[in-house]
C-alpha positions in Angstrom: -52.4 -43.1 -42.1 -53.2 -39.9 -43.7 -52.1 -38.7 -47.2 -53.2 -35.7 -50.4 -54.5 -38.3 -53.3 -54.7 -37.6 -56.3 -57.8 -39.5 -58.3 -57.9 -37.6 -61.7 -55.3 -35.0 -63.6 -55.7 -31.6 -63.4 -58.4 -32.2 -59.8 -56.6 -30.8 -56.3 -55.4 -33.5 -54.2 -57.9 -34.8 -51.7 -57.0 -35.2 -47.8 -57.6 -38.8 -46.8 -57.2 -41.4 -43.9 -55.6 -44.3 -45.8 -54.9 -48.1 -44.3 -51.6 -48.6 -42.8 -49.4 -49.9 -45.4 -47.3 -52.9 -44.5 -43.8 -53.3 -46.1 -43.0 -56.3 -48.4 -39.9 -58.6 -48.6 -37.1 -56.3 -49.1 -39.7 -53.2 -48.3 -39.4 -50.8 -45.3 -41.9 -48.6 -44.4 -40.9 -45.1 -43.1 -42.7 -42.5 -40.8 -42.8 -38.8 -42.7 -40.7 -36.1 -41.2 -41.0 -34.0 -44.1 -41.5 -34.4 -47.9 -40.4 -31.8 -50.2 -42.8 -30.3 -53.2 -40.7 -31.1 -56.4 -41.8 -29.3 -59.8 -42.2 -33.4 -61.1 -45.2 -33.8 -58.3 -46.7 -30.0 -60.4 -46.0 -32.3 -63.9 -47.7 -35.5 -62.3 -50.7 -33.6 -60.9 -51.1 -31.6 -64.1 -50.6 -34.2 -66.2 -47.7 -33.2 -68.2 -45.7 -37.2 -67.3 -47.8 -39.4 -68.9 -49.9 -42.9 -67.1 -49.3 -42.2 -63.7 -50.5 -44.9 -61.6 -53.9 -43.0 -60.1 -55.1 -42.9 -57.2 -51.5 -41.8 -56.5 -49.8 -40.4 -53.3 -47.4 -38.0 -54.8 -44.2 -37.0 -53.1 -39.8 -38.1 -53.5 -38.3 -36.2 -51.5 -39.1 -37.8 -48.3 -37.2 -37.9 -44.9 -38.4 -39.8 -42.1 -37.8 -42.8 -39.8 -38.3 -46.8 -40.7 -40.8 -47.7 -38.7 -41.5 -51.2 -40.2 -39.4 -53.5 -41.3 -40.3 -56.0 -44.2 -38.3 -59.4 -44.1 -35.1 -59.6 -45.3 -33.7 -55.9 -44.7 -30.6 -56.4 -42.9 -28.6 -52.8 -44.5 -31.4 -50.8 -41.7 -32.8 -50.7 -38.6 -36.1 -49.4 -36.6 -35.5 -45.9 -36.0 -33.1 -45.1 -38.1 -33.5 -41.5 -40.4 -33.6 -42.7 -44.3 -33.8 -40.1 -47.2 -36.9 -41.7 -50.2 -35.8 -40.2 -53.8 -37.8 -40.4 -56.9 -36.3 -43.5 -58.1 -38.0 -45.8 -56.0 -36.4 -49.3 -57.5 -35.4 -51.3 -60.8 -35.0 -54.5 -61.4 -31.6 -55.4 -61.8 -31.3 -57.6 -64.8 -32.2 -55.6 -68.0 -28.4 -53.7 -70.1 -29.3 -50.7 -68.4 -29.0 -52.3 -64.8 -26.5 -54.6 -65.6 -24.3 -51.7 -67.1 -24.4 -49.5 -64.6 -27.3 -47.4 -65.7 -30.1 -47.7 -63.5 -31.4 -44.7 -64.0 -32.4 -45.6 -67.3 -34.0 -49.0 -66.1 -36.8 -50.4 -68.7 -38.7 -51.5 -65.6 -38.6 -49.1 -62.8 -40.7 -47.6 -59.8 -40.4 -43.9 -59.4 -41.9 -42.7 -55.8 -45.0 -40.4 -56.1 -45.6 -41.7 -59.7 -46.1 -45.3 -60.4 -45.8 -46.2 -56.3 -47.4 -44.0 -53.6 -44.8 -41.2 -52.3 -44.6 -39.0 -49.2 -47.5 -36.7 -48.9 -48.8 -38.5 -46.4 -47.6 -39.5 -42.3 -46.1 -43.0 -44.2 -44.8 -44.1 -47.4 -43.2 -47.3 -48.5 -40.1 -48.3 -50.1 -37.4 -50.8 -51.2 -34.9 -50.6 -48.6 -32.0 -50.7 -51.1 -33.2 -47.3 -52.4 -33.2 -45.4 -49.1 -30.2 -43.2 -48.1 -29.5 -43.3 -44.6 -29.6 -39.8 -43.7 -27.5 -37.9 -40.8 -29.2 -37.3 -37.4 -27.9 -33.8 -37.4 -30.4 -31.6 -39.1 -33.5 -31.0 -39.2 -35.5 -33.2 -41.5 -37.4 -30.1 -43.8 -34.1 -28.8 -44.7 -32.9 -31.7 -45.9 -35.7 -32.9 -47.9 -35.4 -31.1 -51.3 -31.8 -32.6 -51.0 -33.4 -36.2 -52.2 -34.0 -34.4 -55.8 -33.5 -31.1 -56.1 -29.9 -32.0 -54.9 -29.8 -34.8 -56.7 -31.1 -34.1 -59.8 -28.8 -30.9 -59.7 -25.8 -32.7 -58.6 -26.4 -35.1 -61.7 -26.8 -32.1 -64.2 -23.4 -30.3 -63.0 -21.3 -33.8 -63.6 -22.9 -33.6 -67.2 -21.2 -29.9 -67.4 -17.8 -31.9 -66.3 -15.1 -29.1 -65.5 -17.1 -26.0 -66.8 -15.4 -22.6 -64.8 -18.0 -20.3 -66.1 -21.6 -22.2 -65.3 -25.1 -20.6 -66.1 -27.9 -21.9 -64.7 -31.7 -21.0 -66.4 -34.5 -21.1 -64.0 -33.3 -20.1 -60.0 -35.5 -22.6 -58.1 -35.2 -24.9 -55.4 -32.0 -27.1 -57.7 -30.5 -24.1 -58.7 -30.5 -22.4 -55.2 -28.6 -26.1 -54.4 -26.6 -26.2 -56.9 -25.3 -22.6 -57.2 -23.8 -23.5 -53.6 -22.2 -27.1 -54.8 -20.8 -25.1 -57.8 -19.2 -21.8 -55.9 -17.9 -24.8 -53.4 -16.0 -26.3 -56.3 -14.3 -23.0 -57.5 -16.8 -22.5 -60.7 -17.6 -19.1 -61.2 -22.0 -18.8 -61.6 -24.2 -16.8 -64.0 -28.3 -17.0 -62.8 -30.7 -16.7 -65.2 -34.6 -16.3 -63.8 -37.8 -15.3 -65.5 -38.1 -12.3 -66.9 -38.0 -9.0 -64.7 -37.6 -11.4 -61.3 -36.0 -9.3 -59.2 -36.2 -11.2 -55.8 -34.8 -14.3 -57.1 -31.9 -12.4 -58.7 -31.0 -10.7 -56.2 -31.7 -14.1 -53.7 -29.2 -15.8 -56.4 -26.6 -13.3 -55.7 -27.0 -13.8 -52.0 -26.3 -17.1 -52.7 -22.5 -16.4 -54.3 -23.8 -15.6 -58.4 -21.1 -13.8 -60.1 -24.2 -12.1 -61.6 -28.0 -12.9 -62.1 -30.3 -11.3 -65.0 -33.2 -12.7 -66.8 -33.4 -15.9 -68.8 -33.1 -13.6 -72.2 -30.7 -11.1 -71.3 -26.6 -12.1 -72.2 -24.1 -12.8 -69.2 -21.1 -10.7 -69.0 -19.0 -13.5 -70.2 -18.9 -16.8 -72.2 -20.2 -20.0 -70.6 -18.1 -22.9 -70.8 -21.9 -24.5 -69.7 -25.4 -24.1 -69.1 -27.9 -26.1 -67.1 -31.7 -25.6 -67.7 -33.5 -26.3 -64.4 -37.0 -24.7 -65.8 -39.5 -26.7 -67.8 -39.0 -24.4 -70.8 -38.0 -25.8 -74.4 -37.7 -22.3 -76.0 -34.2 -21.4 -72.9 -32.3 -24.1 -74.9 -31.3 -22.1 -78.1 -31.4 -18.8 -75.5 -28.4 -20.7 -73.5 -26.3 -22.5 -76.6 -26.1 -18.7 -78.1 -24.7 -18.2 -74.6 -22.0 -21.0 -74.1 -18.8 -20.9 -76.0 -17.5 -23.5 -78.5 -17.2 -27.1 -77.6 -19.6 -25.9 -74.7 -22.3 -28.1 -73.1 -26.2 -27.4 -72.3 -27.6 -29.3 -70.1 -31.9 -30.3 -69.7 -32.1 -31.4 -66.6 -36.0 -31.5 -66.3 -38.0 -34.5 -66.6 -40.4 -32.5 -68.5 -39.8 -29.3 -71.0 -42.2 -27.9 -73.5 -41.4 -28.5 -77.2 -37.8 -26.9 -78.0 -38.2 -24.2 -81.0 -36.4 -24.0 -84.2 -33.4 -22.3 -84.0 -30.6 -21.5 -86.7 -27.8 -24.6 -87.1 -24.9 -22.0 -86.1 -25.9 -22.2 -82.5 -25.0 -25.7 -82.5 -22.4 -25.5 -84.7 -18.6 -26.0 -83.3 -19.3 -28.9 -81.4 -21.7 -27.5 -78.8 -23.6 -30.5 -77.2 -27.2 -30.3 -75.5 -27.8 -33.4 -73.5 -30.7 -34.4 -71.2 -30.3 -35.8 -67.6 -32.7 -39.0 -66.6 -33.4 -40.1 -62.7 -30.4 -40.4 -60.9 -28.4 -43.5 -59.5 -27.7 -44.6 -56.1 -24.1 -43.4 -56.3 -25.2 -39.9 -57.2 -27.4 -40.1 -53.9 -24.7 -41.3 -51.8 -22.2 -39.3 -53.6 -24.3 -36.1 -53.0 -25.6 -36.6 -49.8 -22.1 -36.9 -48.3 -20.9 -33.6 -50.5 -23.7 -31.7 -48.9 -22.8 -32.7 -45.2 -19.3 -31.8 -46.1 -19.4 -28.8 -47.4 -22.2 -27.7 -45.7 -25.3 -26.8 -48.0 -27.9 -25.3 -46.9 -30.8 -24.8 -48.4 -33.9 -22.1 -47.9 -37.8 -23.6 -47.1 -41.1 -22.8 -46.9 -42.9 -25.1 -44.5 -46.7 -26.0 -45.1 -48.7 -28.5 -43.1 -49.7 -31.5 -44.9 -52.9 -30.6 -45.9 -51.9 -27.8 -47.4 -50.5 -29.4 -50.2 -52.7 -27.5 -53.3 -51.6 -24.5 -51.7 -47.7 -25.1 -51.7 -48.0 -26.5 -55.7 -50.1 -23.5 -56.7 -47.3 -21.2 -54.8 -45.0 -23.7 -57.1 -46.6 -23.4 -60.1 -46.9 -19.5 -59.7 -43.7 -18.9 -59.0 -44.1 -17.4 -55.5 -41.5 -19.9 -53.8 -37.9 -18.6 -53.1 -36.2 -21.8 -52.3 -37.9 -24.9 -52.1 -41.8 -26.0 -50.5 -41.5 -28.8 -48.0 -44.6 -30.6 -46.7 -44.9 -31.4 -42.8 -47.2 -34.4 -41.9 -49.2 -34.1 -38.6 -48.0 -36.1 -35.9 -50.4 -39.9 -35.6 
C-alpha cells in the first residue's frame, strides 16, 4: 500500500509504500476512494492534540470499499462502499459506553490519531464503526460528510430548536451545516475571518440570511451560536451575540485559550457547551438526513501525494469548501 506518514510533529508527511495491512477479528479492511482533509489531521500534524500514536497515517473521513474481511464480520460484505469516521472504536464496558455515551469512551481509538487513517490506498477498521454508505454518489463528495457533517450535525442538536443560528468560522462544517440548518426552517447568520469576502459571499450562496466577519454584530439576536474555528477569543464575541437563555456551542476538538470576558455576557442563563466525537447514531442519523434532503457539499480534489499541499491550503485559509484526498489506483 501507499500512504503520507507522519514520523515527528510539526515535519511534512512523507509519501511511503507501506505492507498490506490485514484486518483483525471484527476488523475490515477498506480500499480508499477518497479521504477528506479535516482541520483535526492540521491539529495532529502540528501538534496541537496531544500523544498521537507516531508514525501515524492521518485521515477520518474516509470512503472506500471492504476489500478484506477479518473473521467474524457478518453486518458487511466484499465490495460493499463504507464511510471510516474519526471515532474508530470503544470498548463497550466503561459508564460512558454503557450509558449511551460513546463518544466520551475512557478507552477509545480515533482514526488518523491513535490507529492509522485514510491518507493512504487502505486503512483499517472495526467493522461496527463503518457506515455503509449509498452507491449513488461520488465518493470525494461524500467524504467530508464522515466529520465535517458529523461533527456539525452533532453541534446543531446541542443548539436544540434555535430559529436564529450563527455559525463562526465558514469552513467545510459550516458550508454542511448552513444547508442542514436552512433545510430545517432555521434562519443562518455566517460569521468568517475578518474582511473574507469570498467566503461571505460563498455563505450567502449557500442560503445565509447574512454573512459578515467574526467581530462585526448580526442584524438580529441569536437564539444560538456554533463556533466551527479553533479560536478561544469568538466565544465571548458570539455570547454578546445570542440572546438570553441562548446557547454557544465549541464544537472543535481543539481551540486556543478562551479570554477573560465580563460575567454579564454569561449572565441570564446563557450556556457555552463543548461537543466531543460523535456516536454511531449521529453517523447513521446524519448520513441518511444528507441523502434525504440532498446535501451537497463543494471540494477541492488533490492527489494523494499531495497531502502537505492541501493542509497548508487548510491551514491558510485558501480552501472554500472542504480538501479531499484521492489515492492512486494499486
Amino acid at each position: 500500500m501507499l500512504g503520507m506518514v507522519l514520523h515527528e510533529i510539526g515535519r511534512p508527511l512523507a509519501f511511503e509504500e507501506l505492507p498490506d495491512p490485514l484486518p483483525g477479528p471484527g476488523e475490515l479492511r477498506v480500499k480508499v476512494e477518497a479521504c477528506g482533509v479535516c482541520r483535526t489531521d492540521l491539529h495532529v500534524v502540528d501538534g496541537e492534540l496531544p500523544d498521537p500514536k507516531l508514525p501515524i497515517i492521518p485521515g477520518h473521513e474516509i470512503v472506500g470499499r471492504i476489500d478484506v474481511l477479518g473473521s467474524h464480520v457478518e453486518s458487511l460484505g466484499l465490495g460493499e462502499r463504507v464511510g471510516i469516521p474519526w471515532l474508530g472504536a470503544t470498548c463497550g464496558v466503561c459508564p460512558y459506553c454503557v450509558s449511551h455515551r460513546e463518544n466520551l469512551c475512557d478507552r477509545p481509538v480515533f482514526t488518523g490519531y491513535t490507529r492509522n487513517g485514510g491518507y493512504a490506498t487502505h486503512a483499517i477498521t472495526d467493522a461496527r464503526y463503518a457506515f455503509r454508505l449509498s452507491e449513488e454518489g461520488e465518493a470525494s463528495a461524500m467524504a467530508p460528510l464522515l466529520c465535517a457533517g458529523l461533527i456539525g450535525w452533532r453541534s446543531l442538536g446541542f443548539a436544540g430548536d434555535a430559529k436564529t443560528l450563527g455559525l463562526y468560522g465558514f469552513g467545510a462544517a459550516a458550508h454542511i451545516i448552513v444547508q442542514v440548518a436552512r433545510k430545517q426552517g432555521r434562519q443562518v447568520f455566517a460569521f468568517t475571518r475578518p474582511g473574507d469576502k469570498a467566503a461571505q459571499a460563498f455563505a450567502l450562496r449557500l442560503g445565509a440570511a447574512w454573512a459578515g466577519s467574526s467581530g462585526e454584530t448580526p442584524p438580529a439576536e441569536l437564539d444560538a451560536a456554533i463556533i466551527y474555528a479553533p479560536a478561544g477569543e469568538l466565544v465571548p464575541i458570539a455570547l454578546a451575540s445570542v440572546r438570553k437563555g441562548g446557547i454557544v456551542v465549541c464544537a472543535g476538538i481543539h481551540m486556543s485559550d478562551i479570554p477573560s470576558f465580563p460575567y454579564r455576557l454569561l449572565w441570564q442563563e446563557r450556556q457555552i457547551v463543548s461537543v466531543a466525537n460523535l456516536t454511531r447514531r449521529d453517523g447513521m442519523d446524519f448520513l441518511a438526513f444528507a441523502a434525504q434532503a440532498g446535501i451537497e457539499t463543494r471540494t477541492k480534489l488533490y492527489p494523494l501525494d499531495q497531502a502537505n499541499s492541501a493542509l497548508a491550503d487548510l491551514r491558510a485559509g485558501r480552501l472554500e469548501g472542504a480538501a479531499v484526498l484521492i489515492p492512486p489506483r494499486v
